[in-house]
N, C-alpha and C positions, 0 to 999 in steps of 0.2 A: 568366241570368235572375235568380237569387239577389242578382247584383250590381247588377240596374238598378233591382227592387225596391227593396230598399236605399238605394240611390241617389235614388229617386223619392222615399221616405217621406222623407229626411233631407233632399228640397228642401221639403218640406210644412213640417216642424218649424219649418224656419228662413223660412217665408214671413215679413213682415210682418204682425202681426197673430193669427198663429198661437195658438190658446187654448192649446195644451201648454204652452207656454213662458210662457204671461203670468203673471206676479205680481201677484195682488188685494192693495191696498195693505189695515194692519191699520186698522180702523176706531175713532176714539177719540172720542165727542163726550163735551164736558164742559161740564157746567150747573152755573151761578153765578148768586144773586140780585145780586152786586156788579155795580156799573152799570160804564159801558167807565173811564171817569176814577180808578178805585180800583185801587189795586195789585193784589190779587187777581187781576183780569181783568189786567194787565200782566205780572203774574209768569206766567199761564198761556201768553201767549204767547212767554215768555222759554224756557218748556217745550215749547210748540211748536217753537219756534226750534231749541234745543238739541236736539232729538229727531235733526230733521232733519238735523243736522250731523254725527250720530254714525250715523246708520241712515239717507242719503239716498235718497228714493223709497220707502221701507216704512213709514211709518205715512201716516196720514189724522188727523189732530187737526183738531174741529172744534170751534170754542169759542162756546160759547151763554150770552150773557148777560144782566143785567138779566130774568131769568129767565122768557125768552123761549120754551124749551123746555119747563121740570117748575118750578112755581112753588115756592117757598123750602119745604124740608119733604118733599118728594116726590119727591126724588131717589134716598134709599135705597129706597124699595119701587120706584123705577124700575128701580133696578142690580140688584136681586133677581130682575124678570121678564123681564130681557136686553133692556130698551129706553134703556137705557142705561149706558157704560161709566164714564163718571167723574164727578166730582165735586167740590167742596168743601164737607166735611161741618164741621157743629158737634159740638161733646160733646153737647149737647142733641140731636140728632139720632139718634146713639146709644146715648143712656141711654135713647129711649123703646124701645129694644129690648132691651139689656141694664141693667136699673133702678139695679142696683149702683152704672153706673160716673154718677150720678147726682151721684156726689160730686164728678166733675170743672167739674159747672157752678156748685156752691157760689159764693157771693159773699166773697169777701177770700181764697181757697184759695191762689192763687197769686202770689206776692210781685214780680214782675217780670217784662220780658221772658228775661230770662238763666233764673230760675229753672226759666220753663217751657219753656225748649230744654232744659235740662237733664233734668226731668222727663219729656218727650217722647222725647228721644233716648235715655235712656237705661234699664235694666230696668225701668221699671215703664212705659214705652212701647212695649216689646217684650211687654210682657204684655197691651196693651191690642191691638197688632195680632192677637195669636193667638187671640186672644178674639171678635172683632171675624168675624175669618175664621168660626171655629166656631160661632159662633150666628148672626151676619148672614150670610157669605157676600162680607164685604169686606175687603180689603185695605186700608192705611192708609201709602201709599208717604211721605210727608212733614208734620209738624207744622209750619205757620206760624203768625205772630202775627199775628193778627186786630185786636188794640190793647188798650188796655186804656181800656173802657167809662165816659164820664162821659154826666152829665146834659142834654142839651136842653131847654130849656123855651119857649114859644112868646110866654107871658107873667114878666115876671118876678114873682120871689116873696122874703122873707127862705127861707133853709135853709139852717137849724144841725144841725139832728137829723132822722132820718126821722119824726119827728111834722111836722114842717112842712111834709111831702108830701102829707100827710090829704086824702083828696079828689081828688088828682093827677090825670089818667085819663091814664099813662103807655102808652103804647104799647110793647108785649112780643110775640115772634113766640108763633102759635098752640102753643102746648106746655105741659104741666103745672110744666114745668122754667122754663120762662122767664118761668110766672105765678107761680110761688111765688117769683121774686127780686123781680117787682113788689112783690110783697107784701109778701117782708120790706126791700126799701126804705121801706117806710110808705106806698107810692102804691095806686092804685086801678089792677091792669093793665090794659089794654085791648089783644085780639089783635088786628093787623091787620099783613097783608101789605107787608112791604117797599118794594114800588111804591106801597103809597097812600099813604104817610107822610108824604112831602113836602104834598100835598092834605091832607090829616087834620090836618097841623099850621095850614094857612094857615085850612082852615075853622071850627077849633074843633074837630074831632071829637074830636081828640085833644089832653090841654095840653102833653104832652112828648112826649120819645123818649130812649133809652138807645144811645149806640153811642160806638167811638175818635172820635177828634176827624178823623184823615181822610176818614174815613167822612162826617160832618158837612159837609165839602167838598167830595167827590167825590159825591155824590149832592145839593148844595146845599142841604142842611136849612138851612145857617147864614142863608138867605134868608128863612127864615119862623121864624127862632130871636130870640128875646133877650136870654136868658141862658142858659149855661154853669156847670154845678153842680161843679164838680171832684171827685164822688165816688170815683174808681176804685176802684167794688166788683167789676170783673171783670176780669182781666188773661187775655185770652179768646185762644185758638187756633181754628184750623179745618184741617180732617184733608184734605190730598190724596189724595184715596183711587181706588180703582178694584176693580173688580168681580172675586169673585174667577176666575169665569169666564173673564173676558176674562185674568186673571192667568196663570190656568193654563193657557189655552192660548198664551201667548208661549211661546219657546225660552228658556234661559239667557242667552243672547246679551241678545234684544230684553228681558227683564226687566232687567239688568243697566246695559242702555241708558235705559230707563225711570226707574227710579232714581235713577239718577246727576242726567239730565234734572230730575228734581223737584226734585234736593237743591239745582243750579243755579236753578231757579223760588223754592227757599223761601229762599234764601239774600239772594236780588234784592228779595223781598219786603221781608223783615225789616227788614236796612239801611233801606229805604226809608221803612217804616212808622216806625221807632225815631226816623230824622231828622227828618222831616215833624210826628211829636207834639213833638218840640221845636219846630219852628217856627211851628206853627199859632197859640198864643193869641195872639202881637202878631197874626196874620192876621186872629184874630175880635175884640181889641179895636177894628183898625181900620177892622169894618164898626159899629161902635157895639155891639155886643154885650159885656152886662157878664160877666164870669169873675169867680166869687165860689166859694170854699173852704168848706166847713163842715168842721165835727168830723168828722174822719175817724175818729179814736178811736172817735166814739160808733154812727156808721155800724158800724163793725165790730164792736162787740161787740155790736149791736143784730141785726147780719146773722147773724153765727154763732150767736150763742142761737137764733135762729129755725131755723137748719137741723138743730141738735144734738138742737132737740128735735120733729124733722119726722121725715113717715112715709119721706122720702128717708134720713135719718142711718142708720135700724133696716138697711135693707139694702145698706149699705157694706162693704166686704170688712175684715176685722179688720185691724188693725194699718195700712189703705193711707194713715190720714190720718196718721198718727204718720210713716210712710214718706215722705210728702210732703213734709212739714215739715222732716225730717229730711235734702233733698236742700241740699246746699248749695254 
């Protein structure tokens, strides 16, 4: 009797279908204001990919873009209330919850793409994950280059100095962080959401915008652009991150896989963004659009005066900017 029992349960188990045995895949959505044509949204699928190849049939990666899911901004308090798992966050993002690391979205802070892998990957990037986890509750699985931010403008203009901005009404995402670099650019910010930019630029709402130059492309601003300011006052990253929730409940294994996955996504990115800004300005001289240089000098000392002596400089961690400078 003992044995048919046995025997019956152990035909159950192994039905077809059988809920004992099923494996619920791990569920990953990840929300991105980057539209599908920008490497960001590329590299996440290079992560998807990669996931898959190393752990087949155990995750679920769903990628939401053009931010389709949690509009630009609302993704950390999503990952906070477990409505969602991933990410690509700004520094801006999380300085408005740790105010400190406010000094990461300074303008001229960071010197290149090299400088800030370096910066990123190395202790003072490990200090921003652990920090990150303790007060937000996120993890910070890979640093990409986001580009390093110049000017759009819808009309052209002379600009030499950010006095020549006066007036501007530069479009800045909604944030205290990214209205005070409007400002200390010399323009007049103006917050609006990501998707209306394109609109905002062709109607007038807005006279410019600030982003890398692929960005410019992949979202088509250069269609309602004129000119090209070559200021780069922001050599800007964005944080792959994930919830620490969803973090801690993977195994060793699946974190490990995870990971790795990313380091393959930001690596794909990088390259890609590094070659592409070289190549873009013959791209936008050859839509008629003028590329004009100002004083970068003056830009810069104009920008950092402004922030040294902002209510952001007072609550920077002693010594992190000297630290910064210092990576080389």
């Amino acid at each position: 009797m003992k044995f048919a029992l046995a025997a019956l349960l152990a035909g159950c188990l192994c039905a077809p279908g059988a809920p004992a045995l099923a494996q619920t895949k791990i569920l990953l959505r990840i929300s991105t204001p980057a539209v599908p044509g920008d490497w960001h949204v590329k590299m996440l699928y290079v992560f998807k990919d990669e996931l898959e190849r190393q752990a087949p049939g155990r995750f679920e990666v769903q990628i939401h873009h053009s931010g389709t899911l949690f509009r630009q901004g609302a993704e950390v308090v999503a990952m906070q209330r477990g409505n969602l798992e991933m990410a690509l966050l700004s520094m801006q993002d999380i300085a408005r919850q740790i105010p400190e690391y406010s000094i990461f979205t300074a303008g001229y802070l960071i010197r290149d793409p090299e400088h800030l892998a370096k910066v990123y990957d190395g202790a003072i990037g490990r200090e921003i994950d652990r920090r990150t986890v303790e007060v937000m509750g996120v993890r910070l699985l890979q640093a990409v280059y986001l580009g390093t931010r110049q000017l759009g403008l819808s009309r052209p203009r002379t600009v030499r100095t950010p006095a020549d901005l006066a007036g501007v009404k530069l479009r800045m995402p909604a944030s205290k962080e990214w209205l005070f670099l409007g400002q200390a650019l010399g323009a007049n910010p103006t917050p609006m959401p990501f998707p209306e930019v394109y609109l905002g630029l062709k109607t007038g709402t807005i006279d410019g915008q600030d982003n890398p130059l692929p960005t410019l492309k992949s979202a088509k601003f250069y269609e309602v652009t004129k000119q090209i300011v070559l200021t780069g006052h922001l050599v800007d990253v964005l944080q792959l991150s994930i919830s620490a929730k969803t973090w801690n409940a993977l195994s060793a294994a699946h974190r490990a896989q995870v990971k790795r996955s990313a380091a393959k996504a930001g690596r794909f990115n990088d390259e890609n963004r590094i070659r592409e800004e070289r190549e873009l300005i013959e791209f936008f001289r050859a839509q008629g659009i003028a590329i004009t240089t100002p004083d970068v000098a003056v830009f810069r000392k104009t920008v950092q005066a402004a922030y040294l002596k902002s209510e952001f400089a007072a609550k920077w961690p002693k010594g992190l900017l000297e630290r910064i400078n210092a990576v080389k």
